[in-house]
Structure formats: C-alpha cells, structure tokens
C-alpha positions as CSV (number, residue, x, y, z in Angstrom):
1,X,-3.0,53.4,118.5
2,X,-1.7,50.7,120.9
3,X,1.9,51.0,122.0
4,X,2.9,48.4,124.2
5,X,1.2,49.5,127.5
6,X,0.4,52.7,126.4
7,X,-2.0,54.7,123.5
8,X,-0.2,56.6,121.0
9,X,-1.3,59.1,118.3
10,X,-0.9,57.4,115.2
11,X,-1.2,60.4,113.5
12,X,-2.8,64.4,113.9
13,X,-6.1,64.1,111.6
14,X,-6.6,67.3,110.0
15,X,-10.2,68.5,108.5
16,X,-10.4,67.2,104.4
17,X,-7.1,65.0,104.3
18,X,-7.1,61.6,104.3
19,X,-5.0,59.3,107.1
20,X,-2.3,58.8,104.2
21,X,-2.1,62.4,103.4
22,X,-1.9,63.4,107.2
23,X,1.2,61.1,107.5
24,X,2.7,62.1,104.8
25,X,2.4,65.7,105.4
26,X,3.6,65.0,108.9
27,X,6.7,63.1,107.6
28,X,7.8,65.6,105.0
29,X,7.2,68.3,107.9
30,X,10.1,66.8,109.9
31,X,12.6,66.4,106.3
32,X,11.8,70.3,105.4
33,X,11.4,71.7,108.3
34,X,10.7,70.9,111.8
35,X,8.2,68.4,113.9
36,X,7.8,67.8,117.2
37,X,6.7,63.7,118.8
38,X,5.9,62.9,122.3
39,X,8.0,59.9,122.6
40,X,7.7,59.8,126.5
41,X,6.5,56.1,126.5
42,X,10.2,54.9,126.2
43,X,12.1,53.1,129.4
44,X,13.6,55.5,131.0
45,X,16.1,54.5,133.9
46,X,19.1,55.4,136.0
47,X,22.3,54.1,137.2
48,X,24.1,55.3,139.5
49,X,27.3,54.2,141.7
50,X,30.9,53.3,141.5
51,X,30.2,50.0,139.7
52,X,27.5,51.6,137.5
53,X,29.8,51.4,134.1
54,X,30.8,48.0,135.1
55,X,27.1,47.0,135.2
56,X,26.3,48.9,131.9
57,X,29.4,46.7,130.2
58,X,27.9,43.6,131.1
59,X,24.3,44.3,130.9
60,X,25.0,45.8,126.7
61,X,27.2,44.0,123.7
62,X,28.9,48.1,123.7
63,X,31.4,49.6,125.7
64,X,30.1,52.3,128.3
65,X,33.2,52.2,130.9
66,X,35.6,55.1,128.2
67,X,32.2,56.7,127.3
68,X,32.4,60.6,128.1
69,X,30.4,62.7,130.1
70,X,28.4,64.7,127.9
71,X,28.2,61.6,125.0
72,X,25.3,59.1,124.4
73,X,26.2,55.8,122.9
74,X,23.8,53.4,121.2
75,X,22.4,50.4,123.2
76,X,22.2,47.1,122.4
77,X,20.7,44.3,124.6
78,X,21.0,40.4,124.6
79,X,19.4,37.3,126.1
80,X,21.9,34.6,127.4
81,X,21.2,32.5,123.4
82,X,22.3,35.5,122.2
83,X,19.2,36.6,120.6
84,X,18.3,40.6,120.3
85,X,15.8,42.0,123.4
86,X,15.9,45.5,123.7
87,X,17.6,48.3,122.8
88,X,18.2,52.1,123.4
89,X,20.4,55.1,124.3
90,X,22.8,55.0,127.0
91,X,24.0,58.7,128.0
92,X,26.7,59.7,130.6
93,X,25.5,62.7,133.0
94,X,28.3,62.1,135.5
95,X,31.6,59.7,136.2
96,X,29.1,57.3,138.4
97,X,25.9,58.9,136.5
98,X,24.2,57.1,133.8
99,X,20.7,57.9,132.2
100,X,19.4,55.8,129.2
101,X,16.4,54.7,127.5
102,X,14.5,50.9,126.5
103,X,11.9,50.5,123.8
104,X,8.5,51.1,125.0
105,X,7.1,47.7,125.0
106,X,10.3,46.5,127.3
107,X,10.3,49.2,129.6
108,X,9.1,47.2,132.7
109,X,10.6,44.1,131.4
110,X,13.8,45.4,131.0
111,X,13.9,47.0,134.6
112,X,12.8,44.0,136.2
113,X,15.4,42.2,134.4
114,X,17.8,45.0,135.5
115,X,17.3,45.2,139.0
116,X,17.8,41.0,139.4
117,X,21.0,41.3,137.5
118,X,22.1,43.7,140.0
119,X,21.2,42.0,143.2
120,X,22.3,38.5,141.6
121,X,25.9,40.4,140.9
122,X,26.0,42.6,144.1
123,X,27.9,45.6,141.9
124,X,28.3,49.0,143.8
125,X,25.3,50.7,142.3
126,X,21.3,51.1,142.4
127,X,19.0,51.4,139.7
128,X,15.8,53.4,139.5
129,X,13.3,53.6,137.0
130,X,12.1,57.2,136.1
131,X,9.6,55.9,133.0
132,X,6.6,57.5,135.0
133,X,8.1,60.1,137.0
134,X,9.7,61.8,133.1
135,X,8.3,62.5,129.6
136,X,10.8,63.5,126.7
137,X,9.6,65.1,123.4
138,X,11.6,64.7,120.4
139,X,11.7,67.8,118.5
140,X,13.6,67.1,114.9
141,X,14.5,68.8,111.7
142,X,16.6,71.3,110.1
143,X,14.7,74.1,111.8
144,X,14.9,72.2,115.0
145,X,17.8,74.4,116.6
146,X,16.7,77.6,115.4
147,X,13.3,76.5,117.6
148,X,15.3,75.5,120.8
149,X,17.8,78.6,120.5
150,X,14.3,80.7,121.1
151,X,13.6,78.9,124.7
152,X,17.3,78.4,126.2
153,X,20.4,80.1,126.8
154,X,22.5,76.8,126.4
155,X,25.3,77.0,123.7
156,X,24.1,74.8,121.0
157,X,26.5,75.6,118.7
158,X,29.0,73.6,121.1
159,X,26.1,70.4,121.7
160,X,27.8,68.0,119.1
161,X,26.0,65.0,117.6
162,X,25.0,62.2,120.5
163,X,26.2,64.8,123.0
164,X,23.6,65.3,126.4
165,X,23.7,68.8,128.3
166,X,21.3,69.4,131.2
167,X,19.4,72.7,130.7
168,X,16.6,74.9,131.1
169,X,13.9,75.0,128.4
170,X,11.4,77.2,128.7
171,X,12.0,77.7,132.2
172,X,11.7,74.0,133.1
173,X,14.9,71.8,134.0
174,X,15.8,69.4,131.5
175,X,17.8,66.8,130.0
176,X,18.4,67.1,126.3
177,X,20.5,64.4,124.1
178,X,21.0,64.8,120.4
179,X,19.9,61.7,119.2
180,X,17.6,60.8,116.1
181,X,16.0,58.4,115.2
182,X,13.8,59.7,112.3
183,X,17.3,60.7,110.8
184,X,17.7,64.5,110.7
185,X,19.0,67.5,113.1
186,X,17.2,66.5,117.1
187,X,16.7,67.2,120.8
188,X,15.5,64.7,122.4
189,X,14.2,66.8,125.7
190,X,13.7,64.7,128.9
191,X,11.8,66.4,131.7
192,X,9.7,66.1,134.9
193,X,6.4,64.4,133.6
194,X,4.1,66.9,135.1
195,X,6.0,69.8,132.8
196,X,5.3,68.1,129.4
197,X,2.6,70.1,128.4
198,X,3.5,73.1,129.2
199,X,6.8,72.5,127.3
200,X,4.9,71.2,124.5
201,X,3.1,74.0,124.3
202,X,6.1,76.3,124.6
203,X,8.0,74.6,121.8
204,X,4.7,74.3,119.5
205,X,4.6,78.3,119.8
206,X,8.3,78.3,119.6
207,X,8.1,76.9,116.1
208,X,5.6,78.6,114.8
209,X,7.7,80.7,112.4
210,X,9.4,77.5,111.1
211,X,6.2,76.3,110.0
212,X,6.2,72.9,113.1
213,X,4.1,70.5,113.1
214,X,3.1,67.5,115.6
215,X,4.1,63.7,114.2
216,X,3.0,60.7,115.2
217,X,4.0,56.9,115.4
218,X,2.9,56.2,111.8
219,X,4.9,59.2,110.7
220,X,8.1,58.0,112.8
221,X,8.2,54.8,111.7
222,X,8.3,56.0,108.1
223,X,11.3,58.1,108.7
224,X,13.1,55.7,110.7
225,X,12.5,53.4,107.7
226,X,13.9,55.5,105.3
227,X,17.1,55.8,107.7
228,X,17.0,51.9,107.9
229,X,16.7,52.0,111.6
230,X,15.7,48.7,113.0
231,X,12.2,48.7,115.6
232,X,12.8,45.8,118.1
233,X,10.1,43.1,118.3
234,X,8.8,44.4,114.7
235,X,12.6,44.2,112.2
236,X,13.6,40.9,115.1
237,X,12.0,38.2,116.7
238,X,12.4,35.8,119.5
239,X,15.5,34.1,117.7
240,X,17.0,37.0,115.6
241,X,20.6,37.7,116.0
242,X,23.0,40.8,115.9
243,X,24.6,39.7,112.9
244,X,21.2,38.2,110.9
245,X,20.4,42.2,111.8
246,X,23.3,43.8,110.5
247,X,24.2,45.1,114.4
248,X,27.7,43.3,114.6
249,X,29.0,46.9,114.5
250,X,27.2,47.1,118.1
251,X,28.7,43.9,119.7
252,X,31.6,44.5,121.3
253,X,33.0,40.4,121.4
254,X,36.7,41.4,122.6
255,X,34.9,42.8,125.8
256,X,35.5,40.0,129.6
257,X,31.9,39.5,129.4
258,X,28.5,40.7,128.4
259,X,25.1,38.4,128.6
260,X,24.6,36.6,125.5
261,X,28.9,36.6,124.8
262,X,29.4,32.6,124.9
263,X,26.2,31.9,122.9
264,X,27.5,34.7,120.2
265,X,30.7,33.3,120.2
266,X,28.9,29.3,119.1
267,X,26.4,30.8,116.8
268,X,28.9,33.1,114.9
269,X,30.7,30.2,113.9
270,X,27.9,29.1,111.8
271,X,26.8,30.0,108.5
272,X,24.1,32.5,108.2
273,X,20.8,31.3,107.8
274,X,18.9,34.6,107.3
275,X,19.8,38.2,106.7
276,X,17.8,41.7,107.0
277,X,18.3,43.5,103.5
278,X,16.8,46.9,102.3
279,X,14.2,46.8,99.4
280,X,12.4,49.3,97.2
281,X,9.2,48.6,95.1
282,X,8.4,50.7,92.0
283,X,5.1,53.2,93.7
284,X,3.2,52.0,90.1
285,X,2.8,48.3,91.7
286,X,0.6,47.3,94.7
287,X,3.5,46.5,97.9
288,X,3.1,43.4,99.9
289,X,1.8,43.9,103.5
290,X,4.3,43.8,106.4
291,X,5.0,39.8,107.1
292,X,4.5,39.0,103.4
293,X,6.5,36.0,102.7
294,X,9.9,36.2,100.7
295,X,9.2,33.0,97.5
296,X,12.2,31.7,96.2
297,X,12.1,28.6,93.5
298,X,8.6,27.6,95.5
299,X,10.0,27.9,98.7
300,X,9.6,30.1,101.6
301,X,12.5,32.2,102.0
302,X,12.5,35.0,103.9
303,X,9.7,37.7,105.3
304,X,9.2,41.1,104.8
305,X,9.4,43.0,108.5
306,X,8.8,46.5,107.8
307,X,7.0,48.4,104.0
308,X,5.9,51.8,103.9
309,X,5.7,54.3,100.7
310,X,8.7,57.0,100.6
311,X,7.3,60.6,99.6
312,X,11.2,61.6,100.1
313,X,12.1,58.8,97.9
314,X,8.9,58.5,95.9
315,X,8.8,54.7,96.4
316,X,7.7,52.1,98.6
317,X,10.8,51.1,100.6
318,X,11.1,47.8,103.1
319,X,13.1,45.4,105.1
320,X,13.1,41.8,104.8
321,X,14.7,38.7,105.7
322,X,16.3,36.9,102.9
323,X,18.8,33.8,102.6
324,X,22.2,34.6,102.4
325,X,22.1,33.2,98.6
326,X,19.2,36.0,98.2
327,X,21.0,38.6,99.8
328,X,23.8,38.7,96.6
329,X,21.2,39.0,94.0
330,X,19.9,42.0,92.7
331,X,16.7,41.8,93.3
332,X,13.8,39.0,95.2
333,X,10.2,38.1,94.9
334,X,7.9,38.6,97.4
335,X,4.1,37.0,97.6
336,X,1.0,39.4,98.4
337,X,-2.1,38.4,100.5
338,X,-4.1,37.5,97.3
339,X,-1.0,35.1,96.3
340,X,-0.2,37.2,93.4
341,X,4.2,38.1,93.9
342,X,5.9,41.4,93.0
343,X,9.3,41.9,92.9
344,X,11.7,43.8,94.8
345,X,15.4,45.4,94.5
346,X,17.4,45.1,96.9
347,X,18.8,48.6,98.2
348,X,21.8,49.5,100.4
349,X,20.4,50.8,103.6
350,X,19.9,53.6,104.6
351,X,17.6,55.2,101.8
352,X,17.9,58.3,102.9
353,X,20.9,60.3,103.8
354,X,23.6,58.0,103.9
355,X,26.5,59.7,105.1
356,X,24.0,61.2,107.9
357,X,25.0,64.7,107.0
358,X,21.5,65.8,107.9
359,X,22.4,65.2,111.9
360,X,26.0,66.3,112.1
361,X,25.7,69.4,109.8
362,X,23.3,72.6,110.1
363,X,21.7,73.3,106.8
364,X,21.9,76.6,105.2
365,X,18.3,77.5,106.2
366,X,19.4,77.1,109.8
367,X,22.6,78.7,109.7
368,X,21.0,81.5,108.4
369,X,18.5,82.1,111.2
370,X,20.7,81.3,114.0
C-alpha cells in the first residue's frame, strides 16, 4: 500500500485466509504475544550542538531542555495558526545529542522546515537527516523482551518505559527506545539501513519460540486505534487544533515561545467548535466508512476520522469529530454511504488498556521466561 513516498505491506497474505482474517490474526499476534513491523519509513533526524534543546523548545509545544539522557518524550509540532503538522518521538542520546522521529508523510517536509528555522534563528547547532541512511523495526508484545534478551547483552530489566539505550543486537549497533504505539511492551530498534534485514531476520528466528509474527500497516492502525492514538493527516486536518484533538496535555503554553504559541493563546479563548471523541458500534450492525458524516437534527455535525472492528474488544471502535453539545451525550448518529445512519456510543478513550499497564509492566508469561 502507499505510504506517503513510500510502499508499505498492508498486511502478510497467508495461503486460505482472507485480507480480514490475515489482519486480524496479525493484530491479536502483537496483544498475545509478539510481532514484529518495519516502520523504517518514519523521519528520522538529528540534532546536535550547544543550542540543540533550545531549538527542540521552540520548534515543539513540549519541554525538551530538563529532558534526561536516556528518556524519549512525545512530540508535538505546530504551524504559526496554531494548527497540528507533525508529530513524533524526541529522544536524548547525549547533553547536546538529540535523535527523534516525524510521521512518514512529513519526513522531508518537516526537515526542510527544520533546517530554515535554523539558519533563520542562527542557534549553535546543525541538523541532519538520517531517514535514508537508518531503518528501525518495531518489535512489540508481551513476549517482546524475552525475544530481545536472546540477541543482546544489554540490561533490560533496568530499560524503563520511554527510556533509549544504544546497543548491540545481533551483532549490529543500534539504537533502541521503548516506545509504543500499538499499545503493549516495545523496542523500537533504529539501525544502519543496510543491516535491516539481516536484523529482521535475526529477530524473526529469535521469536520463533514465542510464536512472532510480521504486522503490517492495516494491523498497526487497528492497534493504535484501540489505544486511541491519533495518526496525523488521517485523526487532523489542515485546521485542527491541539485542544479540538484532546493534545492540550502536549502543549506546554507557560513555555518563552514555541511556533504556533500567540495563535494558541487567540484561539483558546474561543469556544470549541469541534471535538475528537471515542465511539464503539455494536459488531451486529454494518459501521460507516472512515469520513462518514456525524447527522445531528438534519445537520452536519461532525465526521468520523478513523473505524475499524476490535477482535480484542469484539466491536467496531472509531474516532470522530463531534460538536461540543455532542460530545456530553451518550451517544451520536452517524450517516453511511447508502444514506441509511447507525448510531454510536461515545467511549472514553483509550479502548484498550487504560492505565497502560501493558507497557510499563512485564506480564507473567514474560517474567516467567526471562
């Protein structure tokens, strides 16, 4: 399938199953035990320099200058009206060191952008893009240390949640963060791009005994659904704001200054027009396609962003943008394609897991084998 620039597997068609059943065999791989994506199509840059925090803190809504080395923080990137354009992970390797990660459809975008900021501010620092130069594979699930522990002598038990460690894996240098965005235990593994498949190949045997199995986009998407993880460009659009997205926890407003600040500081002063909310559709009635409208009293009210079915949750589950008045009720209507409406509850977000125990915490199983 087509992901920005590049072509992704949507999913690993196996003799006799259908493209549903692949997916969803894929998906509950990664809940019960362990999968493994190739997610090396994200932006992938570096900062580095005496000013390189200072540019982080104005580039991002977060704070970056008291982040540790060793910790990754979540990324959130604004235009100057304010409105949502990328985001990522932003992880410390060093004092002056940062490494961090753009979406994959903004990946040159966001460089470019970068690297004009920087010679516009003149900040002690340079900038250099490593997206083709390094590929990262996401390996994820309760079995997913018990996998690693086979091809590395690092200490995992002392690699806490959003933590980054530079390793060896299989005998290839690497850069590993525990991030996840499909919502259970992860290594995200950066490494040179010329060693991905023979790491693939070494974690792939690795996990062989834990029963792992490759995932693709379709796959991902369901599972970062289910955690209520927003996709950029699909859950926002050119005018959607942090708060409309539930990402004021992200913005940072007592910061000096980050782009997009004084226009936030205008438009949260307003009433909300528009707000993303969770949903969940019985899996007896037929779901609305993505972009279905939201129909309120006759009216056009909302849209649905993101619908999948849940095999975790046995349910179809969704985002959508509702009006505020929408967003108290218990429950909206939202029009097919063939006109006909079905209705949907609105459900906290995330579905699944959320306290995120299944990141911080080992499960038994693991334990066990480690």
């Amino acid at each position: 399938m087509r992901s920005g620039l590049w072509q992704r597997p949507e999913y690993y068609a196996r003799s006799g199953l259908s493209r549903e059943e692949c997916i969803r065999l894929e998906a509950e791989a990664v809940r019960d035990r362990v999968g493994l994506i190739d997610v090396s199509t994200l932006g992938k840059l570096e900062v580095r320099g005496a000013d390189a925090a200072e540019f982080l803190e104005r580039v991002y809504t977060g704070r970056y200058a008291n982040l540790k080395v060793g910790m990754s923080r979540y990324a959130l990137m604004l235009d100057e009206s304010g409105v949502i354009i990328d985001d990522g992970v932003i992880a410390r390797l060093g004092v002056e060191h940062f490494y961090f990660t753009t979406t994959t459809a903004n990946a040159a975008n966001i460089y470019r952008e970068l690297s004009r900021l920087n010679t516009m501010w003149q900040l002690d620092c340079g900038i250099v893009n490593l997206t083709g130069a390094r590929s990262s594979l996401n390996l994820a699930g309760s079995a997913a240390r018990s996998v690693l522990a086979k091809l590395t002598d690092l200490d995992l038990s002392a690699f806490p949640y959003l933590g980054v460690r530079e390793a060896i894996v299989a005998e290839i240098p690497a850069i590993l963060m525990r991030v996840g965005f499909v919502g259970e235990w992860g290594y995200e593994i950066h490494v040179a791009a010329e060693s991905t498949p023979a790491l693939w190949d070494a974690l792939m045997e690795a996990g062989q005994t834990e029963g792992i199995r490759p995932f693709g986009v379709e796959a991902q998407r369901l599972l970062r659904l289910e955690k209520g993880h927003l996709i950029i460009g699909q859950d926002t659009d050119g005018l959607t704001t942090p708060r409309e997205a539930g990402l004021g926890w992200a913005v940072k407003m007592d910061k000096p200054f980050f782009i997009g600040q004084r226009s936030l500081q205008i438009v949260d002063r307003k009433p909300l027009k528009q707000k993303l909310v969770g949903f969940s559709i019985s899996r007896t009635e037929t779901p609305p396609q993505e972009c279905n409208l939201v129909i309120d009293n006759d009216e056009i009210a909302g849209r649905a962003t993101s619908i999948a079915f849940s095999p975790t949750l046995n349910r179809h589950i969704g985002l959508a943008y509702v009006t505020p008045e929408i967003a108290d009720r218990n429950s909206f209507s939202i029009r097919r394609s063939n006109g006909s409406m079905v209705a949907a509850t609105i459900t906290p977000i995330p579905f699944y897991d959320p306290e995120n125990l299944r990141q911080k915490e080992a499960s038994v199983r693991e334990e066990v084998k480690v």
